[in-house]
C-alpha positions as CSV (number, residue, x, y, z in Angstrom):
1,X,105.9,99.1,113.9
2,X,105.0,95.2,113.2
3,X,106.2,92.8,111.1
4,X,104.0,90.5,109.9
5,X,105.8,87.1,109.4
6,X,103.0,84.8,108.7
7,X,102.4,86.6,105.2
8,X,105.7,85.3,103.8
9,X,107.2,88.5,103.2
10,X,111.3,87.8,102.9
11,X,112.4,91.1,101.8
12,X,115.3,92.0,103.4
13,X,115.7,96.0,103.8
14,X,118.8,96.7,104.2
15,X,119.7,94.7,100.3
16,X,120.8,97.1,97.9
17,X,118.3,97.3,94.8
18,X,121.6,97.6,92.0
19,X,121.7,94.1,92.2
20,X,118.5,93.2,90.3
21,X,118.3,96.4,88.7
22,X,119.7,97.1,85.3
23,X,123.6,95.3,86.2
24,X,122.4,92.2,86.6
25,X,121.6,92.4,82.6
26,X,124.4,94.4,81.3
27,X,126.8,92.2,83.1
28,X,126.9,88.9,81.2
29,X,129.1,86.7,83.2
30,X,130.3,84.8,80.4
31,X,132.5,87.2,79.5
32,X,134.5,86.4,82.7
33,X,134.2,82.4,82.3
34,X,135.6,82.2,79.1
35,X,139.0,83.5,79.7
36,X,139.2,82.1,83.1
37,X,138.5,78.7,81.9
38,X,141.3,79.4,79.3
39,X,143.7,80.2,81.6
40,X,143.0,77.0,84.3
41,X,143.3,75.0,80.9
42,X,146.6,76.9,80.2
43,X,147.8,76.9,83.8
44,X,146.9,72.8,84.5
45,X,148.8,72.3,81.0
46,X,152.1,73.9,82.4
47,X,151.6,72.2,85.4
48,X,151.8,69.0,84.0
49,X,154.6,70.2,82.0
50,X,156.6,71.5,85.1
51,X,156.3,68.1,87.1
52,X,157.2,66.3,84.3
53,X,160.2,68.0,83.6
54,X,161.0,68.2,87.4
55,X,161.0,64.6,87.5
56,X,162.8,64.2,84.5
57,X,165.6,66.7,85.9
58,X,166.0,64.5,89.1
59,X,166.3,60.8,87.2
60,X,167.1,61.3,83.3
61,X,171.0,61.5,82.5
62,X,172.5,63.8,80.2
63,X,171.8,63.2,76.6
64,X,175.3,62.4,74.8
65,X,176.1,65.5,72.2
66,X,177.8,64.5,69.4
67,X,181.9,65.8,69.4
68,X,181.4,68.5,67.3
69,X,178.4,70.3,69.5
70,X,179.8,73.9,70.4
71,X,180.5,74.3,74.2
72,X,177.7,76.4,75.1
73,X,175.1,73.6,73.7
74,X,177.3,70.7,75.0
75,X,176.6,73.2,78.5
76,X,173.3,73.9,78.2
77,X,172.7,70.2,77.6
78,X,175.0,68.9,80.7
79,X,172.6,71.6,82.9
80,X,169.2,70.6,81.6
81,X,169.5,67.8,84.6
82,X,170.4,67.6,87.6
83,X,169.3,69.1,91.1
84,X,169.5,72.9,90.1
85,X,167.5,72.0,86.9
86,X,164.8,70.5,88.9
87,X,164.8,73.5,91.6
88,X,164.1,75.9,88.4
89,X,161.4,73.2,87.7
90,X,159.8,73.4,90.8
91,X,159.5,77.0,90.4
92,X,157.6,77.0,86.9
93,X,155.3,74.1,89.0
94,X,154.8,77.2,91.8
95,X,154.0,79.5,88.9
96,X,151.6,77.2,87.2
97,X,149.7,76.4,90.6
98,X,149.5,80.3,90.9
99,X,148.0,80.9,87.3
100,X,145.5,78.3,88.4
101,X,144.1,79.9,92.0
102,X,144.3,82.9,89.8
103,X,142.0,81.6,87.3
104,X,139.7,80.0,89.8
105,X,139.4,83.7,91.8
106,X,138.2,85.0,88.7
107,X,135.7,82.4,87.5
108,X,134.4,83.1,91.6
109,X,134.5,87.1,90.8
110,X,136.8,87.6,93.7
111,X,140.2,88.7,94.3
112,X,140.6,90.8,91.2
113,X,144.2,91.7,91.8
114,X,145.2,88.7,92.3
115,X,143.4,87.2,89.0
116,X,145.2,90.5,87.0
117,X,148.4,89.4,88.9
118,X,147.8,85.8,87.5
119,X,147.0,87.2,83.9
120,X,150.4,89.1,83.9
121,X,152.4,85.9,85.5
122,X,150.6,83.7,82.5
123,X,152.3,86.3,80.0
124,X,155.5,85.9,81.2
125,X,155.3,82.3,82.3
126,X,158.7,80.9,79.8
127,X,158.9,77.3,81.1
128,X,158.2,75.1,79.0
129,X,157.5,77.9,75.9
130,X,154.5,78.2,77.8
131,X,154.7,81.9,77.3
132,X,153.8,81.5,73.6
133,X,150.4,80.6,74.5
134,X,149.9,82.4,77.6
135,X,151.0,85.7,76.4
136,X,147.4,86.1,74.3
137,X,145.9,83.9,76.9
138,X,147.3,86.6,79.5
139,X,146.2,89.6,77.0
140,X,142.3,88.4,76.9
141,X,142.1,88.0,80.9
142,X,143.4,91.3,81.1
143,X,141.4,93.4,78.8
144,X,138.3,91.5,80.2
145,X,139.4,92.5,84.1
146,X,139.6,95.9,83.0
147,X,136.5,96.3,81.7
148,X,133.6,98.4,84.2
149,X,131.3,95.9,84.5
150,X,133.7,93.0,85.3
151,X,134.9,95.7,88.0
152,X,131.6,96.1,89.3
153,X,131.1,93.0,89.6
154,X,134.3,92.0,91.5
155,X,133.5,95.3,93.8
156,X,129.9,93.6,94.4
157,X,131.0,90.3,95.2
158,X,133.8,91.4,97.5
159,X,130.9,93.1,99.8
160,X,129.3,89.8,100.1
């Protein structure tokens, strides 16, 4: 058996044919892009919000509340600062940096359980309110991670 190199014949053999068969148009990887760019838009915005409110729990002093604030607002307001503030801070930052390697693993079609992780930590992400927005946010990733052909295309790309 030759091979004859000076036609130009690249084929490779051992390539599976599914890949330009009939997946490569029923997949349409826009349906992967869209809610992965949402949630690196949703997971840069709480992590802007999380270093600014770490840095503002280190070096801001306790707003004054006036004299007739109940205790638990006059609390809640003396422990909105401080070092233990800015530790719970630093986690939301943490949380935010995760939404956004989870977002950026699904835009690539790798790590899929690490991009659903991502969309369930966006749902329940509650610094900052950010949970308002990433609870639909969340929702969309999810529903579009479950679907066969966004699995088949994770399973394809992890074999590369």
């Amino acid at each position: 058996m030759s091979y004859d190199i000076g036609q130009g014949n690249q084929s490779n053999p051992y390539q599976s044919d599914l890949r330009e068969s009939n997946f490569s148009t029923s997949f349409n990887k826009v349906k992967v892009q869209a809610p992965a760019i949402a949630l690196m838009v949703f997971g840069s915005l709480c992590l802007v919000a999380s270093i600014f409110g770490t840095v503002n729990a280190l070096i801001a002093a306790p707003p004054v509340m006036p004299a007739d604030s109940p205790e638990w607002a006059v609390q809640l307001t003396k422990n909105s600062v401080g070092p233990l503030a800015a530790g719970i801070q630093s986690v939301f930052i943490a949380v935010a940096l995760f939404i956004l390697f989870g977002a950026v693993q699904m835009l690539r079609l790798k790590m899929r359980g690490v991009a659903m992780a991502a969309s369930i930590v966006s749902m329940l992400n509650f610094g900052s309110c950010c949970c308002l927005v990433g609870l639909p946010l969340g929702i969309w990733a999810l529903v579009v991670l479950m679907m066969a052909d966004v699995k088949q295309a994770f399973a394809m790309n992890a074999g590369m």
